[in-house]
C-alpha positions in Angstrom: -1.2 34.4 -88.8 -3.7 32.4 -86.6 -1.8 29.4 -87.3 1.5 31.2 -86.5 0.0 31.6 -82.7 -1.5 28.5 -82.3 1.8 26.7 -82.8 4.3 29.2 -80.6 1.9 30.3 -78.0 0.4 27.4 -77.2 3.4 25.5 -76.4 4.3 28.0 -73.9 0.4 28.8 -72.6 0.9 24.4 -71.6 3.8 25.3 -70.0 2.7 27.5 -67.7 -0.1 25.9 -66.8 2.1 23.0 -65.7 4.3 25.1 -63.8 1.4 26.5 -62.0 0.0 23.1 -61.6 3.4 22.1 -60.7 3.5 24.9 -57.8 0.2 24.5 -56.1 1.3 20.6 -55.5 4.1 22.1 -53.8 2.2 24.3 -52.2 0.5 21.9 -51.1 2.6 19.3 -49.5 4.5 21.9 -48.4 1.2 23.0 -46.2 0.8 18.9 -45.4 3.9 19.0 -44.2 3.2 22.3 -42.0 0.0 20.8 -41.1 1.6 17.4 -39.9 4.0 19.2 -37.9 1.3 21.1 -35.7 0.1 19.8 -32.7 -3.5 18.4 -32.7 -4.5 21.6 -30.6 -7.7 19.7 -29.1 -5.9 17.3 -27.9 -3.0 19.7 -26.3 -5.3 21.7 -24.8 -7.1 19.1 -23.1 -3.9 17.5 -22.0 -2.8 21.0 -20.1 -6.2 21.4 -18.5 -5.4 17.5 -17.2 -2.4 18.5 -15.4 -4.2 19.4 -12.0 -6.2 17.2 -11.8 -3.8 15.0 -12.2 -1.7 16.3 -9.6 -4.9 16.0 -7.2 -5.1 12.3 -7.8 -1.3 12.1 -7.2 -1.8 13.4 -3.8 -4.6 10.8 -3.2 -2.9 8.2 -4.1 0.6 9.5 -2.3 -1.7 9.9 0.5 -2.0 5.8 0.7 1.0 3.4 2.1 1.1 0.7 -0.4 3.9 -1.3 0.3 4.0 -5.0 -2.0 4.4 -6.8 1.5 1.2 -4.3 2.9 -1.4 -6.2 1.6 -4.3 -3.9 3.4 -2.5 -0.7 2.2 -2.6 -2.1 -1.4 -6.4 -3.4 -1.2 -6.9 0.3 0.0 -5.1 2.0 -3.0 -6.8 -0.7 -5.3 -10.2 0.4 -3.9 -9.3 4.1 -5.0 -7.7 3.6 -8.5 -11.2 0.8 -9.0 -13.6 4.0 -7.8 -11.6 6.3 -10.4 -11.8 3.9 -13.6 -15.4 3.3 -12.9 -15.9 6.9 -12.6 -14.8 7.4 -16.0 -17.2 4.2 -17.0 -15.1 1.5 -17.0 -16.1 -1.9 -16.4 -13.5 -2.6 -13.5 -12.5 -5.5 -11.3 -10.6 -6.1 -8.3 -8.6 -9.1 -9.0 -7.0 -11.4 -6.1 -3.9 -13.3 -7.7 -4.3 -17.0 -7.6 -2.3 -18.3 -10.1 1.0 -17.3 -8.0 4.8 -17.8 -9.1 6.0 -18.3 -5.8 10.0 -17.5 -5.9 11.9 -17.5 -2.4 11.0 -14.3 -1.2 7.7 -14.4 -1.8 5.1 -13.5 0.8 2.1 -15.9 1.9 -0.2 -13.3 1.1 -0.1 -10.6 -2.3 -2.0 -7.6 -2.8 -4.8 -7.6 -5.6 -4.6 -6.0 -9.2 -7.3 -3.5 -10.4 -8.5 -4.5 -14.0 -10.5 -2.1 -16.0 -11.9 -2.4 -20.0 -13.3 0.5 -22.1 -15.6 -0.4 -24.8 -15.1 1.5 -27.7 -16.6 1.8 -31.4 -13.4 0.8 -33.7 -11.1 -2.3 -34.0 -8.1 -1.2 -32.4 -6.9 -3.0 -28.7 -4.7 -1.4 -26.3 -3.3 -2.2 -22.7 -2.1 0.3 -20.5 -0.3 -1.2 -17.3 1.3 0.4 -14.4 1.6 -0.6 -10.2 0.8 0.9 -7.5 2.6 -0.8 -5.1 5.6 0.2 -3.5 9.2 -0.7 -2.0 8.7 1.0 1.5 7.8 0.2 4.8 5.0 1.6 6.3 5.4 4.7 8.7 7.9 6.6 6.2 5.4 8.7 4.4 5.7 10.9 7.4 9.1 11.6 5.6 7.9 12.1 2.0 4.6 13.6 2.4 2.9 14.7 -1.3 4.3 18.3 -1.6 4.9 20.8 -4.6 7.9 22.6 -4.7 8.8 25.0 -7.7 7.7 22.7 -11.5 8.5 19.7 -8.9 5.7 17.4 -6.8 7.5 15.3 -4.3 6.1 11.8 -2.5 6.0 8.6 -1.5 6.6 6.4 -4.6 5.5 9.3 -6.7 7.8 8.1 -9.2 7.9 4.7 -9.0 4.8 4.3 -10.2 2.0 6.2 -8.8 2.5 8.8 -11.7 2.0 6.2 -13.8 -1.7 5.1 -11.9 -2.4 8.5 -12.6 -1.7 8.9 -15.9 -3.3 6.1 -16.6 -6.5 7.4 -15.5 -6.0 11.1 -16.7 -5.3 9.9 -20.1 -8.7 8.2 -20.7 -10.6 10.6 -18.8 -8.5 13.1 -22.0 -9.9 10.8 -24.3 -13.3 10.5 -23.0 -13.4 14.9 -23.4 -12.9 14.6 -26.8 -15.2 12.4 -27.3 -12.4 9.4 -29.1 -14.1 6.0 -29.2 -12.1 4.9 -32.1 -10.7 2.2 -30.0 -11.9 -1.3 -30.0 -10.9 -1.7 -26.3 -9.0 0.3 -23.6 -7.6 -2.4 -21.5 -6.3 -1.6 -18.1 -3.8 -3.3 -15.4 -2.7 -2.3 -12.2 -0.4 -4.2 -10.3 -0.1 -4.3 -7.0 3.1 -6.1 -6.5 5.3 -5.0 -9.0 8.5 -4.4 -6.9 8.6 -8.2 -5.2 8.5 -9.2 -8.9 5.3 -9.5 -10.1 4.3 -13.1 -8.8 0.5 -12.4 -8.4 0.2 -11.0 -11.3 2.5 -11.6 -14.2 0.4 -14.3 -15.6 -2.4 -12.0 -16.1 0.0 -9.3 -17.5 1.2 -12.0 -20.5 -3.0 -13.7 -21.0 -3.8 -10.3 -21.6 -0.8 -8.6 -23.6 -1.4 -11.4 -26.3 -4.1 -10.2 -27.7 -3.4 -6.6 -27.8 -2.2 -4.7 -30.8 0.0 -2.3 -28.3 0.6 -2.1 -24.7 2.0 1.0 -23.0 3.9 0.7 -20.0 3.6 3.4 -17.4 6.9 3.3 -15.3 8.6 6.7 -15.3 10.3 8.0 -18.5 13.2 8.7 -16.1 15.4 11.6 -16.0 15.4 12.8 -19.5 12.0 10.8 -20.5 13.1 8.3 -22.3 11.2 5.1 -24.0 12.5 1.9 -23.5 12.2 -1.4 -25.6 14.6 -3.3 -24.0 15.5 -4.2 -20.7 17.5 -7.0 -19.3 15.8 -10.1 -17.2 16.2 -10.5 -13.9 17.4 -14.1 -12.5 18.7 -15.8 -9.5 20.0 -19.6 -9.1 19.7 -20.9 -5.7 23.0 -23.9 -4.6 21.8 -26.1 -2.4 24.6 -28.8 -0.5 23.5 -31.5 1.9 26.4 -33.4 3.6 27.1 -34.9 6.3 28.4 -33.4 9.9 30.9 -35.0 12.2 34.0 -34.2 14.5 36.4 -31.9 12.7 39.0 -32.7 14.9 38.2 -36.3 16.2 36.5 -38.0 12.8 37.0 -35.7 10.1 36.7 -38.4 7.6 33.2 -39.7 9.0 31.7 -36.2 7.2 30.7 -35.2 4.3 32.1 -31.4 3.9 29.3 -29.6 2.3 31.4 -26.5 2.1 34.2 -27.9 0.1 31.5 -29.3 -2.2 29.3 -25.8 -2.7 32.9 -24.1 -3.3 32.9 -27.3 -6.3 30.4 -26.1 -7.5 30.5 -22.4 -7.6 34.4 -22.3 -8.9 33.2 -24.8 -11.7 30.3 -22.5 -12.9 32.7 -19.4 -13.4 32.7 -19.8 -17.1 29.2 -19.3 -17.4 29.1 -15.4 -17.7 29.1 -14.0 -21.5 28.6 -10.0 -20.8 29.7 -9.9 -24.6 26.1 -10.9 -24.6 24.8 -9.2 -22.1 24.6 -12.7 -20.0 25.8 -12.7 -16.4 25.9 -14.6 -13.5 27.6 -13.7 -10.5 27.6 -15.3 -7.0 26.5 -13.2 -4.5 25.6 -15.1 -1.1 26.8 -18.0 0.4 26.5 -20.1 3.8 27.6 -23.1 5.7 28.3 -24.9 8.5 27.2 -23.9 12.2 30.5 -24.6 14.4 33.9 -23.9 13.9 34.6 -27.5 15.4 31.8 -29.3 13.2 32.2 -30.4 9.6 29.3 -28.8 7.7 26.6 -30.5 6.4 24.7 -28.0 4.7 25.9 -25.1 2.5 24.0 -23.1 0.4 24.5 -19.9 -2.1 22.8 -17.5 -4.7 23.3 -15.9 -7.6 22.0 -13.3 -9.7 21.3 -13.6 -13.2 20.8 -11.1 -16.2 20.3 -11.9 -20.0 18.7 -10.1 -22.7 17.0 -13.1 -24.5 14.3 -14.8 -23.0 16.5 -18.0 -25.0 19.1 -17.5 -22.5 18.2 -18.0 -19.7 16.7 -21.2 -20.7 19.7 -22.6 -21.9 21.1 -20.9 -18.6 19.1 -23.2 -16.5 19.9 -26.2 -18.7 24.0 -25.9 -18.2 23.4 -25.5 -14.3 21.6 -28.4 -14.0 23.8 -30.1 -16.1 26.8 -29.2 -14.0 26.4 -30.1 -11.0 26.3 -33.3 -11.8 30.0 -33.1 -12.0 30.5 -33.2 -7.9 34.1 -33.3 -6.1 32.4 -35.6 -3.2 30.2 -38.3 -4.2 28.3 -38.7 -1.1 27.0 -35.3 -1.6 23.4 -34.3 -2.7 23.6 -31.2 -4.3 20.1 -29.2 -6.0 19.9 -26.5 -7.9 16.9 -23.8 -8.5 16.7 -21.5 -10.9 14.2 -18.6 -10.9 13.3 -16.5 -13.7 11.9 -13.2 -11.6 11.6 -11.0 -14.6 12.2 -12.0 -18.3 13.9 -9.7 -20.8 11.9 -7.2 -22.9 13.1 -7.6 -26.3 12.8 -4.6 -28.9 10.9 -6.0 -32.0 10.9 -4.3 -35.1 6.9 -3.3 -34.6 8.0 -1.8 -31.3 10.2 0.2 -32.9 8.5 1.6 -35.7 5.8 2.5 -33.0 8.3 4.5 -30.7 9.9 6.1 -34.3 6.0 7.3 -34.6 6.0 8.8 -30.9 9.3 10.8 -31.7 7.2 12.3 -34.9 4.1 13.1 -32.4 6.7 14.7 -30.0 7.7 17.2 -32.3 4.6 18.7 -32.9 5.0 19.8 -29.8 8.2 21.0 -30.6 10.3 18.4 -28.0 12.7 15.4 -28.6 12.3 12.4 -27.6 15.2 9.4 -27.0 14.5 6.2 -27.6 16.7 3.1 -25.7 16.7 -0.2 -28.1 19.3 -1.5 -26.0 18.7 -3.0 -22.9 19.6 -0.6 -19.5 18.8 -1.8 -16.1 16.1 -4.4 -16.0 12.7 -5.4 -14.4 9.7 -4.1 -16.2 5.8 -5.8 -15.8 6.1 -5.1 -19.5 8.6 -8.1 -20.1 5.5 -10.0 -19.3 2.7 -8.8 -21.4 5.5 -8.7 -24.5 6.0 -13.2 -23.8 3.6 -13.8 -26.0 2.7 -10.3 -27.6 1.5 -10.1 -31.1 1.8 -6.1 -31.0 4.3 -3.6 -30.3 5.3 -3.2 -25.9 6.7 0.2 -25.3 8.0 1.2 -21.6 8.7 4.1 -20.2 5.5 6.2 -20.9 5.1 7.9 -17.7 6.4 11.2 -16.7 9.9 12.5 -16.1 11.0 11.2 -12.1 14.0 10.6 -10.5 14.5 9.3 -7.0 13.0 6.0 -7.1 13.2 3.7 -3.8 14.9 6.9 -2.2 14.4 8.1 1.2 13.8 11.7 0.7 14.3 13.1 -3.2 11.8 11.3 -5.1 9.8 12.9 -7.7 8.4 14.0 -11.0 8.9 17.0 -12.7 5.0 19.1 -13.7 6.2 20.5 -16.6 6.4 17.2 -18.6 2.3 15.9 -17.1 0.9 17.9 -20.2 3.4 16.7 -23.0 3.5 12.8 -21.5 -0.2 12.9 -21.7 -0.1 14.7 -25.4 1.8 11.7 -26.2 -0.4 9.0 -24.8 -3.4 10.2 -26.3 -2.2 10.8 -30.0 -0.5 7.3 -29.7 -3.6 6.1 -28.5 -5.7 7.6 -31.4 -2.9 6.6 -33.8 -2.6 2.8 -33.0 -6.8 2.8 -33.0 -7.4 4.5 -36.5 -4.6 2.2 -38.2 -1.8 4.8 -38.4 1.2 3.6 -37.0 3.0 1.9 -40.5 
């Protein structure tokens, strides 16, 4: 009889200890799953109580006219941004641009960048970039004074970017509550003359994105909050003709007609445009001549340029200067210039997987977030630091705006400081302690 049970039981007794066994491992990634999907409440919590004081720097730093051509207004909003970071311990610099990229609008003088570092106790580095410059003149803050109207907060370049300066500097300060050093270092740029292009600064942007295992870019998420890891590049060719004047109606003959040889030119580069490829050049602005009655002997014209490789608008350039060799009057001299104001930013398969790990991150909170791969618009600092990148470059991190460069509607919406911060942080923390696969 004992045998009897020791050969029908005990099948079934190892049985249901497997099922059981089989159970509690469900149970259990069942509740690692649960568990992965909650917020990290510290670090919510300390996001939300971030919000107003975020909103107070805002208005300080609404407060200052910072237009790129201002130079003093900049210094003075570079002085307050410097004051904050070392506030919060940072070893912070006030850097005058002299390595310039001087393009045809540039200015004689450019506002200086604010350059912070936080020393840390891990391995992990990480930029954080945003400007504080902005596109207006100075006098029109009178007309978009900081206000707060309903889950909105209105102002002078509050979107573009000064939300991004401030979360910026409400993010570490986050950090700093809870204590997070798991960083190697916390590298910070502000520009200050972001909207003419970056010429001051965009060397320093690319030196110090190359050594970085992830930069975050500040600019507004936009309407809906998106992050962007592509943009197009910004170009512009500039045409120069030099003739010869004369007579038109007494010698003609004894000019050289610099208009007929810019219009050459211009008609023989139509081919040149591939928006299948997101390449395009258009002609935009043209002049010549200075009497009706005189044959011109200057002409001149501009284009703008877009491409979403870096590769081509180098092979761009090459053609143009290639072509106008080819020139309908042989007397002519004809030049060509071709700037490169802001280079494409070009997803990467690292950038991705880091902005597939923000999406997870954004769900604890129970939100969605939409990720653009494919270049919209163009003109981002981040195009810079991601030249010679060795880490993920993700754009787009700052809060929801809309109204950019407008003259009365722009702003950010409140409601989104606490989640963009959220998201910050916990990328922050992630890309420090090795997480992001």
């Amino acid at each position: 009889m004992p045998n009897v049970i020791s050969h029908t039981v005990l099948p079934h007794v190892r049985l249901l200890r497997r099922a059981a066994a089989g159970a509690l491992l469900s149970i259990g990634v069942l509740a690692a799953a649960a568990a992965q999907a909650q917020p990290a409440a510290a670090v919510l919590d300390a996001a939300k109580a971030e919000q107003q004081p975020m909103l107070d720097t805002l208005r300080e730093l609404v407060e200052i006219e910072s237009g790129s051509k201002d130079v003093e207004g900049v210094r003075k909003i570079a002085g307050l941004v410097a004051d904050k970071l070392k506030a919060l311990g940072g070893s912070v610099h006030i850097i005058d641009p002299t390595d310039v990229f001087r393009m045809g609008d540039t200015p004689e003088v450019i506002g200086p960048m604010v350059h912070a570092e936080f020393k840390g106790k891990g391995q992990g580095r990480i930029m954080l970039i945003a400007h504080m410059d902005t596109v207006y003149r100075n006098g029109m803050l009178k007309d978009q004074p900081f206000r707060i109207d309903g889950d909105r907060a209105y102002g002078l370049g509050i979107s573009d970017d000064k939300q991004g300066v401030a979360a910026i500097i409400h993010t570490i300060a986050l950090l700093q509550k809870l204590k997070f050093e798991d960083f190697g270092t916390l590298t910070v740029l502000i520009n200050g003359d972001e909207e003419i292009s970056s010429p001051g600064a965009r060397s320093t942007i690319t030196r110090l994105g190359s050594d970085q295992d992830a930069v975050f870019s500040f600019e507004s998420g936009g309407s809906h909050g998106d992050l962007r890891l592509a943009t197009s590049g910004i170009g512009a060719a500039y045409l120069t003709v030099q003739g010869r004047t004369s007579h038109a109606g007494a010698r003609p003959e004894g000019g050289v007609n610099a208009l007929y040889e810019l219009a050459h030119q211009v008609l023989q580069m139509d081919d040149l445009s591939r928006p299948e490829d997101g390449l395009k050049l258009n002609w935009t602005v043209a002049q010549a001549g200075t009497n009706r009655n005189v044959i011109p002997g200057n002409a001149t014209a501009q284009a703008d340029a877009r491409a979403l490789r870096v590769a081509d608008f180098d092979n761009l350039e090459k053609t143009l200067q290639e072509r106008i060799r080819n020139k309908l009057l042989p007397e002519s001299t004809v030049s060509m210039k071709f700037e490169v104001r802001r280079p494409p930013l070009e997803a990467t398969p690292a950038s991705r997987a880091l902005a597939e790990h923000g999406k997870a991150i954004y769900e604890e909170i129970g939100m969605s977030l939409n990720v653009l791969d494919r270049a919209t618009g163009g003109g981002t600092d981040a195009a810079f630091a991601a030249l010679k990148a060795r880490g993920p470059v993700i754009e787009g991190m700052g809060v929801n705006g809309f109204g950019a460069h407008s003259n009365s509607a722009e702003y950010i919406e409140v409601k989104t400081i606490a989640p963009r911060m959220y998201l910050a942080a916990r990328l922050i923390m992630d890309v420090a302690q090795g997480k992001v696969k």
